[in-house]
KOLMARVO-761900 format. One record per residue (C-alpha): x, y, z; residue in three letters. Coordinates in steps of 0.5 Angstrom, whole numbers, padded with zeros to 4 digits, always signed. Layout:
XYZALA ...
! end
This chain:
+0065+0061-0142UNK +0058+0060-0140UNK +0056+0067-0143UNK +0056+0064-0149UNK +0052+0057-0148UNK +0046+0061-0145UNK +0041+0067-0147UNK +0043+0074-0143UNK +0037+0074-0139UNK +0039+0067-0137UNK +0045+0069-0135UNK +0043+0074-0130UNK +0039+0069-0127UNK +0044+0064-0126UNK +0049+0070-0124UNK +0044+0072-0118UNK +0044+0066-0116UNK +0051+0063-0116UNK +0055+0070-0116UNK +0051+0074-0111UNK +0049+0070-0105UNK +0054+0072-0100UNK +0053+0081-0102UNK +0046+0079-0103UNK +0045+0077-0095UNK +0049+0081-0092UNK +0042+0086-0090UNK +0041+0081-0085UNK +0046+0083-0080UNK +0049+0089-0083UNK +0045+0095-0082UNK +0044+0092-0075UNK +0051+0091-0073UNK +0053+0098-0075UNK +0048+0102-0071UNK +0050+0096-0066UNK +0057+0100-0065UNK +0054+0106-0062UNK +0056+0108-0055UNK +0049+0109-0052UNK +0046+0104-0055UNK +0041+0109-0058UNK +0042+0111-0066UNK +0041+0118-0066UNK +0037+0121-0074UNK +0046+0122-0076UNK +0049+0116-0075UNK +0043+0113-0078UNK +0044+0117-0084UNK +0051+0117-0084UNK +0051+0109-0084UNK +0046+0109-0090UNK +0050+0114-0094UNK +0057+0110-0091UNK +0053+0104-0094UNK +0051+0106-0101UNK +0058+0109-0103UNK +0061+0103-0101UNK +0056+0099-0105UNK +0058+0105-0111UNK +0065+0105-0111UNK +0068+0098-0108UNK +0063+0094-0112UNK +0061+0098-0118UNK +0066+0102-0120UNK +0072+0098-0117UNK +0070+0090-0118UNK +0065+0091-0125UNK +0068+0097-0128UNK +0075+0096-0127UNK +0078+0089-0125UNK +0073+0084-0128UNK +0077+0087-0135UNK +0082+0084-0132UNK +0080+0076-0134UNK +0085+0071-0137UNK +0082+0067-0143UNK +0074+0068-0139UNK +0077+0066-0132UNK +0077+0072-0126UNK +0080+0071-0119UNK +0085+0073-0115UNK +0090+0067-0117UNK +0088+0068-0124UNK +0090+0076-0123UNK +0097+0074-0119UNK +0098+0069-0127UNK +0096+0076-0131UNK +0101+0080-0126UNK +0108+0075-0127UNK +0107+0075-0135UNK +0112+0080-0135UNK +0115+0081-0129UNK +0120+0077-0127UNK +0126+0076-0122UNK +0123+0079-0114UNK +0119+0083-0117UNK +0115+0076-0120UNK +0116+0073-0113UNK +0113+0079-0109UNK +0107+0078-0114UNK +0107+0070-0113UNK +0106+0072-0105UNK +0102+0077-0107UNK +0097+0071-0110UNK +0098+0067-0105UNK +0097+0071-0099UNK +0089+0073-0102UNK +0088+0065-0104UNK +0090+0064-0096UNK +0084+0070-0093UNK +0080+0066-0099UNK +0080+0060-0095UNK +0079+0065-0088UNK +0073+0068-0091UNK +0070+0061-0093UNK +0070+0060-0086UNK +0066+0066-0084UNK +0062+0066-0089UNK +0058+0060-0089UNK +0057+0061-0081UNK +0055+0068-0080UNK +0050+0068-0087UNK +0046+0061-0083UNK +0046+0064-0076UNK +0044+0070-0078UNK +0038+0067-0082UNK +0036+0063-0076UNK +0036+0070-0072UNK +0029+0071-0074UNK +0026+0067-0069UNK +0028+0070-0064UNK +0023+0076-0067UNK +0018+0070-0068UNK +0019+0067-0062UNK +0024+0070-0057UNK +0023+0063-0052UNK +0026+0059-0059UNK +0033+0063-0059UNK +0036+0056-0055UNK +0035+0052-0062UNK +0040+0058-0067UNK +0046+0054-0065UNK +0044+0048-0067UNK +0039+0049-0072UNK +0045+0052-0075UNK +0050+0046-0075UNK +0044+0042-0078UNK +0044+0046-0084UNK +0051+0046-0086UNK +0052+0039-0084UNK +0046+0037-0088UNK +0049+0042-0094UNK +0056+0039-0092UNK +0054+0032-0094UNK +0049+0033-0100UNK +0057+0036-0104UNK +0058+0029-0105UNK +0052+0029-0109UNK +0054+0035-0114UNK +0049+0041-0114UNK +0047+0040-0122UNK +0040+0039-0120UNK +0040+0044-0113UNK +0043+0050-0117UNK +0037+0050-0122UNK +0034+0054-0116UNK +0039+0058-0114UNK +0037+0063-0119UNK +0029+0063-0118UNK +0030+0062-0111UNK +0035+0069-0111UNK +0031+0073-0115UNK +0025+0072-0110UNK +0030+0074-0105UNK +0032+0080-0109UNK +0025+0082-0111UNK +0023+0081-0103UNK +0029+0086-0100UNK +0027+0090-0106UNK +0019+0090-0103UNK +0021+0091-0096UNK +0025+0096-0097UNK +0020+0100-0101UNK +0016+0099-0095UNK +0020+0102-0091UNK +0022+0108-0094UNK +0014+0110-0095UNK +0014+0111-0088UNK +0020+0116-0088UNK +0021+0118-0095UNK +0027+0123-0093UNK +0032+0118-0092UNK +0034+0117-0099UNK +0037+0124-0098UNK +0042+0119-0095UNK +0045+0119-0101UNK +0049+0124-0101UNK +0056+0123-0100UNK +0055+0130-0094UNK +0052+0125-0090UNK +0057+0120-0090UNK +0062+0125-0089UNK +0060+0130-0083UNK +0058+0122-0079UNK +0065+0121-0080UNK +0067+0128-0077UNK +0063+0128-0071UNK +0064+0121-0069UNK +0071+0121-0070UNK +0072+0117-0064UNK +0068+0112-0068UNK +0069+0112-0074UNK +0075+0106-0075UNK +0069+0103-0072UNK +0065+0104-0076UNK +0068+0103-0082UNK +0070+0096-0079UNK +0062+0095-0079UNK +0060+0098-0086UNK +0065+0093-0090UNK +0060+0087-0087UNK +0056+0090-0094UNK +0060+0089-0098UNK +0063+0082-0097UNK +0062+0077-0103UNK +0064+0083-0108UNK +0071+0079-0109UNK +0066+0074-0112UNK +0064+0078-0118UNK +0071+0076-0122UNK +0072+0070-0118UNK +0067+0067-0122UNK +0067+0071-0128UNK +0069+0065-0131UNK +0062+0060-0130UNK +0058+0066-0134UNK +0062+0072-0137UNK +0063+0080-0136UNK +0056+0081-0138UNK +0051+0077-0134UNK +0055+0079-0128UNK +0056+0087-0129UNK +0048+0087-0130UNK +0045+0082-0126UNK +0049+0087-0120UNK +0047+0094-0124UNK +0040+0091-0125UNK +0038+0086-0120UNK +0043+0087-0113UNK +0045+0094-0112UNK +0038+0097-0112UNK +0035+0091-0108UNK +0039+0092-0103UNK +0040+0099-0104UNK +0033+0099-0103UNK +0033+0095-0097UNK +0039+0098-0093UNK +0034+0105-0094UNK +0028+0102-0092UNK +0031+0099-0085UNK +0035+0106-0084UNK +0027+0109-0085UNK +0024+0104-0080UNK +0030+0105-0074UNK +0029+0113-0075UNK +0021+0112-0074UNK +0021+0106-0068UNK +0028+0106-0065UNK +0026+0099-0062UNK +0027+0096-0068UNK +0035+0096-0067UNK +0035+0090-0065UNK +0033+0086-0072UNK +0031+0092-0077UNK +0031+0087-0082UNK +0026+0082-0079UNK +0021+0088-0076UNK +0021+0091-0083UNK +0017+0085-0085UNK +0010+0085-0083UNK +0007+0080-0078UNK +0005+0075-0082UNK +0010+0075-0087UNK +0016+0074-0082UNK +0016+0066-0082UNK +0016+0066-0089UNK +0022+0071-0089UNK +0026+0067-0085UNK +0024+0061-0089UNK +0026+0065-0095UNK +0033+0067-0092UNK +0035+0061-0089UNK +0035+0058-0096UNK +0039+0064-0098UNK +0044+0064-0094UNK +0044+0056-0096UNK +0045+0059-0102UNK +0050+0063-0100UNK +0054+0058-0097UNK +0054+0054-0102UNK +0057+0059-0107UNK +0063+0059-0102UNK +0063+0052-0101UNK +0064+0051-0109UNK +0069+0057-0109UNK +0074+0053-0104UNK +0073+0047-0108UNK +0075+0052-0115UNK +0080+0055-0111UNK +0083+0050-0108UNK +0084+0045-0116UNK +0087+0051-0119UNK +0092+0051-0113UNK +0093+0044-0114UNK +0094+0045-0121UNK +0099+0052-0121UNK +0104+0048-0116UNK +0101+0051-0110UNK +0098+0044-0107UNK +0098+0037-0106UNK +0094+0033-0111UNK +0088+0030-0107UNK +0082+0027-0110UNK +0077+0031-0114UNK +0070+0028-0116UNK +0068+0031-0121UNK +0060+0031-0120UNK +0056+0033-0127UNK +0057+0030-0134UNK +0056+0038-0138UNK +0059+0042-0133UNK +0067+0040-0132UNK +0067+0046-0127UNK +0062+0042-0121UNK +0067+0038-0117UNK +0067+0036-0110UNK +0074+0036-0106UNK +0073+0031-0099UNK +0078+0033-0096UNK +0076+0041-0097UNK +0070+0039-0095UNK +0071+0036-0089UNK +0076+0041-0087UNK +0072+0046-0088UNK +0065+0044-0084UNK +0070+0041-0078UNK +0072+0049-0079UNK +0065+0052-0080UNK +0062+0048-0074UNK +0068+0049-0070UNK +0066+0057-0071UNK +0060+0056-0069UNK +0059+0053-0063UNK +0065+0058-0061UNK +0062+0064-0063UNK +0054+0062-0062UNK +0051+0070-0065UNK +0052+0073-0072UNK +0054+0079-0068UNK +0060+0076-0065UNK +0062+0073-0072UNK +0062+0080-0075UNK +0067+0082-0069UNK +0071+0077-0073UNK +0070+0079-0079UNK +0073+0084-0085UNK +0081+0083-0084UNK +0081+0077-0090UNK +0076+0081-0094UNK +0079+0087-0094UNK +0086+0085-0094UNK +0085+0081-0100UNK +0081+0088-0104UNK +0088+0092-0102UNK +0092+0085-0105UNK +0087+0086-0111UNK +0089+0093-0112UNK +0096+0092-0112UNK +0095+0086-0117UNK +0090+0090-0122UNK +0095+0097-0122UNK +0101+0092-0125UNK +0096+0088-0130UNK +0093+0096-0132UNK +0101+0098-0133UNK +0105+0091-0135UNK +0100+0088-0140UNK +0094+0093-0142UNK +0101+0098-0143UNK +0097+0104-0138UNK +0102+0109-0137UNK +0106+0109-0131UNK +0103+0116-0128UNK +0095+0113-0130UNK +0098+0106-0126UNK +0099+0110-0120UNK +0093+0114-0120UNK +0088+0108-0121UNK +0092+0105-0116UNK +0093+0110-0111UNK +0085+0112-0113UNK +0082+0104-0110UNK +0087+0104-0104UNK +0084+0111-0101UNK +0079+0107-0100UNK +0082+0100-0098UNK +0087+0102-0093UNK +0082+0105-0089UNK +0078+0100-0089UNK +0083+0094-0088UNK +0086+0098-0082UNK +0080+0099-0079UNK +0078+0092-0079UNK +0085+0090-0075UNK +0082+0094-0070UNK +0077+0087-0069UNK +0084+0083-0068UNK +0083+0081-0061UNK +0076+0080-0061UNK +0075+0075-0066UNK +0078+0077-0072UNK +0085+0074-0071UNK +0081+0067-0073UNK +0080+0068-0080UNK +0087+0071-0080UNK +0090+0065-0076UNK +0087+0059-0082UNK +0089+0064-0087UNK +0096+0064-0085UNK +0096+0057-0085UNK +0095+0055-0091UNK +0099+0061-0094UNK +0105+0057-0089UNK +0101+0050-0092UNK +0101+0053-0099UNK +0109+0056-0099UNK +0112+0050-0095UNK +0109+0045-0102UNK +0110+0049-0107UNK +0118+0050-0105UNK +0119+0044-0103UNK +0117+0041-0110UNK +0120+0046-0114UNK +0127+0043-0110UNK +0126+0037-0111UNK +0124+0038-0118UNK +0130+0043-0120UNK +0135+0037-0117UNK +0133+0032-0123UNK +0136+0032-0129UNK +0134+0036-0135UNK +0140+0034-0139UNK +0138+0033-0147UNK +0145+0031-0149UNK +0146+0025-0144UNK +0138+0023-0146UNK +0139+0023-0153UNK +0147+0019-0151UNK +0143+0014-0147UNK +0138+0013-0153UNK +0144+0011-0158UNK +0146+0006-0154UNK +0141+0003-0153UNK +0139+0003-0159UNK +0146+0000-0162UNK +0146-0006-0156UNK +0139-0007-0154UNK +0136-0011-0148UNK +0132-0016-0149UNK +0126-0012-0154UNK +0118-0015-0151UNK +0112-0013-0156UNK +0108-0006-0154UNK +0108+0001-0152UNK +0112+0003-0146UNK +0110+0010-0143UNK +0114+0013-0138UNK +0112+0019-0135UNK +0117+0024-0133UNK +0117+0031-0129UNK +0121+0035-0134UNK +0122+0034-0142UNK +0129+0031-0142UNK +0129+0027-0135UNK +0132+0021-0136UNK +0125+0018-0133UNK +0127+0015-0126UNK +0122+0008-0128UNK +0127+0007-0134UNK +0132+0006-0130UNK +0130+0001-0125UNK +0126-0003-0131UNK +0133-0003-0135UNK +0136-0005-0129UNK +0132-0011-0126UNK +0128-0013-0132UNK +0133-0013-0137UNK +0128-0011-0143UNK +0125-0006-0147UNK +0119-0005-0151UNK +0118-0005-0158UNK +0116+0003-0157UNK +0118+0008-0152UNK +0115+0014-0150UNK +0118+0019-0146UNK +0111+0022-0144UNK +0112+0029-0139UNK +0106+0033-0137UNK +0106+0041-0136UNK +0103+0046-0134UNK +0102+0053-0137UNK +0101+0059-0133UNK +0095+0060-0138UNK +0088+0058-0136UNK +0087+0053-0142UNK +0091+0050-0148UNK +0087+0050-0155UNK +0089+0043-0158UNK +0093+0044-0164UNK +0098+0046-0159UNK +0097+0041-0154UNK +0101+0035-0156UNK +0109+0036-0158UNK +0111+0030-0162UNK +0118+0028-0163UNK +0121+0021-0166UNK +0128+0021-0162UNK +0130+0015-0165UNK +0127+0008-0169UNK +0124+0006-0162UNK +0123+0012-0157UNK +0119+0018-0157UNK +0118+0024-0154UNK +0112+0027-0152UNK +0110+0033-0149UNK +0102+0035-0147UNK +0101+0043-0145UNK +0095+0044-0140UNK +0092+0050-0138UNK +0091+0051-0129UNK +0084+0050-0131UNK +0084+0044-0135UNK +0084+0036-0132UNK +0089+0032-0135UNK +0087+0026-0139UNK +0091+0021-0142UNK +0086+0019-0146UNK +0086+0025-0149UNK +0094+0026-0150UNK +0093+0019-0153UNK +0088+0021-0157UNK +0091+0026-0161UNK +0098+0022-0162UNK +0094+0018-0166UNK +0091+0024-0169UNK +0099+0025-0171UNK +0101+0019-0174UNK +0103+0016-0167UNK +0097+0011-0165UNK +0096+0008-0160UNK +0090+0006-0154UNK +0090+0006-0147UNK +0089-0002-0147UNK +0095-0003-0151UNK +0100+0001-0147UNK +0103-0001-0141UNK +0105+0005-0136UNK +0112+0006-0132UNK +0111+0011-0126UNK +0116+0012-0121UNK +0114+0013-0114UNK +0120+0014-0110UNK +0121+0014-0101UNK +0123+0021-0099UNK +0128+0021-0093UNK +0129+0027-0090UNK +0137+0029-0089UNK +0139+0031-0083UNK +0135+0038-0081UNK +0134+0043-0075UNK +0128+0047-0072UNK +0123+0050-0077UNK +0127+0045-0084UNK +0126+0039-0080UNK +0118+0041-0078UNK +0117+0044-0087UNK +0121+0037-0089UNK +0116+0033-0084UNK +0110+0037-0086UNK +0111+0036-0093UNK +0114+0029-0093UNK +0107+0028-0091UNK +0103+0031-0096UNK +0108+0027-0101UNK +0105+0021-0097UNK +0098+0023-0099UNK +0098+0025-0105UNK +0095+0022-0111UNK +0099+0018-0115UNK +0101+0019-0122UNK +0096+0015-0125UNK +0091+0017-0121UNK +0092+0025-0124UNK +0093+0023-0130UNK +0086+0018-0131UNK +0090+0012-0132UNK +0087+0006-0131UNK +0091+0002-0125UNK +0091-0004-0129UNK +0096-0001-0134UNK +0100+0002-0129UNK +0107-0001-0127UNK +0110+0004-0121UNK +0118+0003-0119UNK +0122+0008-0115UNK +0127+0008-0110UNK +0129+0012-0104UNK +0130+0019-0105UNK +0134+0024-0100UNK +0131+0031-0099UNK 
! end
């Protein structure tokens, strides 16, 4: 955990930077589109401090109370995040009530994706927006202005963002300390806007708007989007840093500023329309659009980079396809870069923006995914506190009931935006979940048809070593997709090519529903005969495996052997779909194309290709 290899001030540094983006922009837009729902147009003293005091409860008690002091206890091995809950979750569960909680993860990771979408969009425009403050004739250039910073972040991923994330911190403290400057401004000119801190005026907002309060507490969530990120990354750089760069740094800056805009539309109404860029004095609102644009660049790279983490660790659970992940610094094994995740996504991005063409009818489409993804958060959290913290089952329920008081209304409100806009994200989001669902079931079939027979293998062993082929000099690796398969690649190797090595290694690869796998129990070696080995190497989902390593520590239990001295049987079969009618047949092709196009054993494993022998044959599924 990065935690450990930094100080704590650095720590909270790198946090604003690489945790806070997204939450951190928010004042942009949100304050703006929240009085934007008012049926006159005009924001009357009430629903401007109904709206700060929605604001500010939503900051304390999602954010604060939900995410820093409950859920991010729930880590496994450092890591946060809605797939690494959904792990801690099924530890103890089993039978449908594990496979409710499977579905449970996956549908957060799919509105993660959805998210991903919205996020980098509506944070860029917004930022861009400032210029029809300083120059209302410019307003044309928002749109493309915005395609060209996101394509430009788009393509520099592939460079990694070791050197760039230097900046990240400084440059999001100075946004901090800015929202934080301006707020005060702000509140100076009506000091009497911070009684909006007092729940009353939340609470009577909500009474007397009735017909609007669905509405409003749509728009108040914009507040709170990139909270999910607090324990998303709490892997990078630990509970502390996190907990008090927001206690300490976020919150009050954008406390502050949320206030300060409420102080400015009650003394000039006018300033509804961007209360975040007149809250800035004339002279300092080119550099405030130049310091927002490189925020929301931040922000978005903060998702950009969560997509890429969501989607290695979807891969590694079963959950995706292999695809090509290009690891981009040399210390820091959590930097990578996926191009098919990337491109997918800025296709999906620019696609977002030059049909929306405004922040504001952005924020008509978002909040489902968000809000759905904290309900699924609850309900995950509720079982982890029960089944493995041991809470008891009353103290489970009352916490549980206690998050969804609050999530429920605010998911609810947000399917209003559904016909406006908000069944995009929804619409990504349910196809990867379908995606996502389609492989993972596919496979476990597929995987669940070979045989795993420990008897028939140590029979096969037997024969061979009382009448055996030809014996060629070497190390012969083959790899199998579980312990005791009788590899597929053996066969065919006995079959046409009549020979065996002087070594046989039967190698197979798993993964443990653990982030990580100390070394000492990584490797499991058992000699099965004179010349045939079994080995078994665990890995965590958030470990890459290497068959340098694996190697390496055979050697270090007694079997030696290199890369260059062994040769490597992998199979590839063709897969043939039998015959299949409507939904079966379109899942078989889908997933037949994934298998076409996913990586190669060698290539997951980091084998060189040189060593490397691929059979197969055909294989109905």
């Amino acid at each position: 955990m990065a935690s450990t290899k930094q100080s704590l001030p650095a720590g909270m540094l790198a946090a604003a930077g690489i945790v806070f983006g997204d939450i951190g922009t928010s004042p942009l837009y949100t304050l703006r589109e929240c009085l934007s729902i008012l049926p006159d147009g005009s924001p009357t003293p009430a629903a401007v401090m109904g709206f700060l005091s929605l604001i500010f409860w939503a900051l304390t008690l999602i954010v604060t109370v939900k995410y820093v002091c409950f859920v991010m206890r729930a880590d496994h091995d450092g890591e946060g995040g809605i797939l690494t809950l959904m792990s801690l979750a099924r530890q103890h569960v089993t039978g449908r009530a594990g496979y409710f909680i499977v579905l449970a993860g996956l549908i957060g990771s799919a509105f993660f994706y959805g998210d991903g979408v919205i996020t980098p969009a509506i944070s860029v425009m917004s930022a861009i927006e400032g210029i029809e403050v300083v120059a209302p004739g410019l307003d044309h250039l928002i749109v493309p202005l915005s395609v060209i910073i996101l394509t430009l972040l788009f393509i520099i991923q592939k460079h990694g963002t070791e050197r760039v994330s230097l900046v990240f911190g400084p440059v999001m403290l100075v946004w901090f300390l800015t929202l934080a400057v301006l707020g005060i401004r702000g509140i100076m000119m009506n000091p009497g806007v911070l009684q909006a801190l007092n729940p009353f005026f939340a609470l009577e907002f909500l009474n007397s708007h009735k017909a609007l309060s669905f509405a409003a507490l749509g728009m108040v969530v914009l507040a709170v989007t990139g909270a999910e990120a607090l324990y998303a990354d709490m892997g990078h750089l630990g509970k502390t840093p996190i907990r008090l760069a927001w206690l300490v740094i976020a919150m009050p800056a954008l406390v502050l500023n949320y206030f300060g805009q409420g102080a400015l539309v009650l003394a000039d109404a006018d300033a509804v329309r961007n209360p975040f860029y007149l809250l800035a004095p004339d002279w300092a609102q080119i550099p405030l659009i130049v310091l927002a644009t490189l925020s929301t660049v931040i922000a978005a790279q903060s998702v950009i980079s969560g997509v890429y983490t969501l989607t290695h660790q979807a891969i590694r659970q079963g959950f995706l396809p292999p695809v090509r992940i290009v690891y981009t610094s040399s210390t820091e094994s959590g930097q990578i870069y996926i191009p098919v995740a990337n491109w997918l996504l800025f296709a999906a991005v620019t696609v977002i923006i030059i049909s929306f063409r405004q922040s504001s009818a952005l924020s008509s489409a978002y909040g489902i995914v968000v809000t759905g993804t904290m309900v699924l958060t609850a309900c995950l959290a509720s079982v982890v506190a029960f089944k493995n913290w041991r809470w008891p089952r009353a103290v489970a329920l009352v916490f549980l009931v206690c998050m969804l008081i609050i999530d429920v209304p605010l998911f609810s409100a947000n399917l209003m935006k559904l016909l406006s806009g908000g069944w995009v994200p929804v619409l990504l989001a349910m196809t990867m979940l379908v995606l996502m669902l389609i492989w993972s079931s596919e496979r476990s079939l597929l995987i669940r048809r070979l045989a795993d027979d420990p008897i028939g293998l140590k029979a096969m062993i037997s024969s061979l070593e009382a009448n055996p082929p030809k014996r060629v000099e070497g190390t012969a690796v083959f790899l199998s997709r579980k312990e005791y398969e009788i590899p597929q690649a053996l066969l065919h190797n006995l079959k046409h090519n009549r020979v065996l090595h002087a070594r046989t290694v039967l190698l197979h690869i798993r993964t443990i529903d653990t982030p990580r796998v100390h070394n000492q129990k990584r490797i499991s070696i058992q000699q099965l005969s004179p010349s045939f080995w079994q080995v078994t190497a665990a890995y965590g989902w958030h470990e890459v495996p290497s068959m340098q390593e694996i190697l390496h520590l055979c050697g270090l239990e007694g079997f030696g052997c290199t890369l260059q001295e062994a040769s490597f049987f992998t199979s590839h079969d063709t897969l043939v779909m039998k015959k299949r009618n409507g939904l079966a047949r379109a899942k078989g092709a889908i997933f037949h194309f994934f298998q076409r196009n996913a990586l190669r054993a060698h290539e997951q494993f980091m084998i060189p290709p040189n060593r490397v022998i691929e059979l197969g044959g055909q294989k109905e599924f």
